[in-house]
Structure formats: C-alpha cells, structure tokens
Wavefront OBJ file of the C-alpha trace (Angstrom):
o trace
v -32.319 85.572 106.656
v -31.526 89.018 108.090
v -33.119 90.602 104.642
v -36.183 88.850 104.932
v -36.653 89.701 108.227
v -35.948 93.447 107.202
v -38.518 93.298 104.548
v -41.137 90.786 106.739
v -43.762 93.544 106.456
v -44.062 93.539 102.577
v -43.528 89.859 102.080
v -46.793 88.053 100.289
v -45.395 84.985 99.734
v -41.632 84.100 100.567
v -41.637 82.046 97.637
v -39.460 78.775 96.817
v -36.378 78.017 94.979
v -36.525 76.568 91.216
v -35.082 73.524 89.786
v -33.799 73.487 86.157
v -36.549 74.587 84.234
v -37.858 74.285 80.689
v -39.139 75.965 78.033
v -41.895 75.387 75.603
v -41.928 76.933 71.961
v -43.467 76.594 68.694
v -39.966 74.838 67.363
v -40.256 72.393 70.368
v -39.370 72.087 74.142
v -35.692 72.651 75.055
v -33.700 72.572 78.791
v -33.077 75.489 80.072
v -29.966 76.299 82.289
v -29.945 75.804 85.502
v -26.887 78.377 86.224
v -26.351 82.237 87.187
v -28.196 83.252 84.727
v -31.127 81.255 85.907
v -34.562 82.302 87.391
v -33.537 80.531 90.796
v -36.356 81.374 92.597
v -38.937 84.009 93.563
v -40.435 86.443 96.517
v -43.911 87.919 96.584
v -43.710 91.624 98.196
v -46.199 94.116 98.521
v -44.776 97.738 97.723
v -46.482 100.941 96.757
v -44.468 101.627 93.671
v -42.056 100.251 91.221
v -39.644 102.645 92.814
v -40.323 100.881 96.286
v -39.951 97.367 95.007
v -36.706 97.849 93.541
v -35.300 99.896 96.620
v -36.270 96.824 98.230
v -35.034 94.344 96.048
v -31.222 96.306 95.957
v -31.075 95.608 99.723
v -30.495 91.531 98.864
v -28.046 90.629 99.718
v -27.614 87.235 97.972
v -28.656 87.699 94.644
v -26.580 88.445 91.845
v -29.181 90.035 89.725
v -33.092 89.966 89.930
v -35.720 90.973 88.022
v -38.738 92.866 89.465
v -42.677 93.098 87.874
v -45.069 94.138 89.087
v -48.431 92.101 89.151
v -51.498 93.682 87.351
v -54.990 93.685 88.131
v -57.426 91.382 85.939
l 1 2 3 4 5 6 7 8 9 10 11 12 13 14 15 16 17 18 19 20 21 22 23 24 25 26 27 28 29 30 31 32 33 34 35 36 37 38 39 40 41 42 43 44 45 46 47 48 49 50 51 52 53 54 55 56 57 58 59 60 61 62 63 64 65 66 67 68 69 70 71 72 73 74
C-alpha cells in the first residue's frame, strides 16, 4: 500500500484484480492461465510520458513483471 500511496497523485483508477481469464479466437475459446504469467490485474495512472509511466511502474514493488500502454485519444 506504501506504492500506491507514493504514486496517489497519478492514480485514475486503482483498478481490480483478475480472475482466470479467457480468450476468444477464430479456432474457438480456450482457458487461459491463471499463473505468473497472468494479466493479474490493472492500475490506471496519469503520466506525462511513456518514460514517466514506466519510472513509475519500476517503483512496484509487488509485481513480477508488468506491462505498460499508454491509452490513445479517439
């Protein structure tokens, strides 16, 4: 909880954790593991650059490897 409250002013949405997931193709719908490898969960920041976000996102100290995007305008 310490990181979060290190990062409170860039938080957009503190997210949630994920359950196993699954995953839809044109050969069918398979279950997808629910282990390290797994997208676990997700955060919402606000940052002014890529560079930003993933200084950010290398101060967790929880994760074992996250992936960052950024969201684009529509």
């Amino acid at each position: 909880m310490r990181w979060f409250k290190s990062i409170k002013d860039h938080i957009v949405d503190s997210g949630n954790p994920f359950g196993p997931g699954m995953e839809i193709t044109s050969g069918g719908v398979k279950q997808l593991p629910h282990n390290k490898k797994a997208i676990t969960g997700y955060t919402i920041i606000d940052a002014e650059s890529m560079d930003e976000a993933l200084k950010i996102a290398e101060g967790c100290p929880i994760i074992t490897s996250m992936r960052v995007y950024e969201a684009m305008s529509m």
